[in-house]
N, C-alpha and C positions, 0 to 999 in steps of 0.2 A: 018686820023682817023675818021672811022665813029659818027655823031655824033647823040640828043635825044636820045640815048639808054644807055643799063650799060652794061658794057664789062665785062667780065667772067677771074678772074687771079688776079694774084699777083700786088696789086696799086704800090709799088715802080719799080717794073720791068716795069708797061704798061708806067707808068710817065715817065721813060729812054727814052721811044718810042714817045716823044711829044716835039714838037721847044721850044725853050728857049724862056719866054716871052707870049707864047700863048694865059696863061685862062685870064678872064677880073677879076673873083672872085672864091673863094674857098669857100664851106661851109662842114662841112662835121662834121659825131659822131664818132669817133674810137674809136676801145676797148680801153679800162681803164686798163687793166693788172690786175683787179682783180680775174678772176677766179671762177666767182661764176654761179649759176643759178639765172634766175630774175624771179619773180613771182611767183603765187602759183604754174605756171607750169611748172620750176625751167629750164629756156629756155636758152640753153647757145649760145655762139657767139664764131667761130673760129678765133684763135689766141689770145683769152682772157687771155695767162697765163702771159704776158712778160709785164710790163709797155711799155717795150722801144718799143714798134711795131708801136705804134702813133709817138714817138719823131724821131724813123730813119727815118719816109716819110716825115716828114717836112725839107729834105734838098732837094728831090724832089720837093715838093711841091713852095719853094721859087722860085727852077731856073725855072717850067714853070709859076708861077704866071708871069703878068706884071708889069712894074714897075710903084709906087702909085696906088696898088691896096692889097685888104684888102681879109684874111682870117676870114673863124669865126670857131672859133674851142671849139666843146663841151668837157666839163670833169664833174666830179665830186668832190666835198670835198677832198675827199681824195687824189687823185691824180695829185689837183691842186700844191701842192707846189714841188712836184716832178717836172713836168710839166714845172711851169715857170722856174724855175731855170735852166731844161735845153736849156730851149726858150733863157734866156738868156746867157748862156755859151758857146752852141755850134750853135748856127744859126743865122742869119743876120734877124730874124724879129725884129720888134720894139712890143714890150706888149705896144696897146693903150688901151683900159678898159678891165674892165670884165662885163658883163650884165649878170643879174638872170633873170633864167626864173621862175618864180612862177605858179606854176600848182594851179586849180580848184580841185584839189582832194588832199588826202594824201596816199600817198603810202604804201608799207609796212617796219614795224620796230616794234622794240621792244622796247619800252620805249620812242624814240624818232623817229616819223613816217616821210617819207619823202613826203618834199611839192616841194623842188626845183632843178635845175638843173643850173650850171654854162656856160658861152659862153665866151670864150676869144676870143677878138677881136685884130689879129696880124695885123701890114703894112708894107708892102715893099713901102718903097717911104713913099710920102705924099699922101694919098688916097684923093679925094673929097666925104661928103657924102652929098646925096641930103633931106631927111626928114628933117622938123627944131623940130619933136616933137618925134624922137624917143630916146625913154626914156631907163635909163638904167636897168630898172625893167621891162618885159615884162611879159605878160599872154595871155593864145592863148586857141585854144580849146582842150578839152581831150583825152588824144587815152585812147578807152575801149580796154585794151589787152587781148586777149584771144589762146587757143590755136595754132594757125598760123601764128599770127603777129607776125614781127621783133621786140625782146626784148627791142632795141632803138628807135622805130620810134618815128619820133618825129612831131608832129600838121604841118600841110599844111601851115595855114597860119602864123604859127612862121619862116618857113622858107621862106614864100615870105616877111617879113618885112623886115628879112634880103636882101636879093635879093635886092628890091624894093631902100634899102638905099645905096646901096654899087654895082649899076650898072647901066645899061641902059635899051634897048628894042634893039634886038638883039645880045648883048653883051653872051661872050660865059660861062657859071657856071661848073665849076667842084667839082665832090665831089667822091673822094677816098675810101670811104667805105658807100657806096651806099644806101648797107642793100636791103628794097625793093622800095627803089626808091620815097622816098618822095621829096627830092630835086628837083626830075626833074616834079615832079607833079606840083611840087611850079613856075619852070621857066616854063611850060608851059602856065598857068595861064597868067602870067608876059610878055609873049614874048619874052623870054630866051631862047638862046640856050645851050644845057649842054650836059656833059657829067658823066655816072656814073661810080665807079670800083667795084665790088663786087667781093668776091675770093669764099663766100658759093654759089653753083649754086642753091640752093632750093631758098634762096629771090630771085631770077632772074626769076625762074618759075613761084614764089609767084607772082611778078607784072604783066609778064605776063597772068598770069590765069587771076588776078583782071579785065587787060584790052579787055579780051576776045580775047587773042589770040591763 
């Protein structure tokens, strides 16, 4: 399987297509199942309508993780206790924390605005992590969204902390819903090797465009 790039398709069918055992780390944002549009540019995300779209690839996701090695898996409020509950009922990970991410800005809402976003921290095994000071509150820098960007993209450097703590320097990062590819923005940085999966081909164009391709 080719790798540095985001592969084009459906993540639980491309994940069938990869050895048991392979990624060193997972990091990835999949839709929430809520269905809505984000922003003022009410931007939506394919296959946003199902919860359960996140919780089926994480039976993928365990056979090709390694073993002692760590997912980080984003949600929201809302769709956290759905979420663990089936983490714990139906899959062989272990819920080691949760870490908040606290944004520099607040979001939009009505009455009560949003500032943050949730990271569940899965392990297959007993993972090693290497930071001694990362904290379970992080804050990173801002994505200004606008027209084009991915509705979830999520800060560079929020996802090289992760990276940073939960691998090595050539170690291989997978991340299942790609979007336009800031995971691998982050393991390049890092000296990571990754792989992405996106099934919308426009954030596929989107990163290439970015990277002058």
């Amino acid at each position: 399987m080719e790798l540095n790039k985001i592969i084009q398709g459906d993540c639980i069918q491309i994940m069938k297509e990869m050895p048991s055992r392979y990624i060193d780390l997972i990091v990835t944002d999949p839709p929430y199942g809520d269905n809505v549009g984000y922003g003022w540019n009410n931007k939506t995300i394919i296959n946003n309508e199902n919860p359960l779209i996140n919780c089926t690839a994480l039976v993928e996701m365990y056979r090709v993780l390694k073993l002692n090695s760590s997912l980080y898996l984003f949600t929201n409020w809302k769709h956290y206790p759905f979420l663990t509950e089936f983490i714990s009922r139906y899959t062989k990970f272990k819920i080691r924390h949760l870490v908040v991410w606290e944004k520099h800005n607040f979001g939009l809402g009505w009455a009560f605005r949003h500032q943050y976003e949730l990271i569940l921290v899965l392990e297959k095994g007993k993972p090693k992590y290497n930071l001694k000071n990362f904290s379970d509150v992080q804050t990173a820098s801002h994505i200004n969204h606008n027209k084009s960007n991915h509705p979830h993209q999520k800060p560079v450097d929020l996802l090289m902390k992760m990276i940073e703590h939960s691998s090595k320097v050539g170690d291989l990062v997978l991340d299942p819903f790609a979007g336009s590819g800031s995971t691998g923005k982050a393991c390049e940085k890092l000296d990571r090797k990754w792989i992405g999966i996106e099934l919308d081909e426009k954030w596929i164009n989107r990163r290439e465009k970015d990277n002058g391709k």
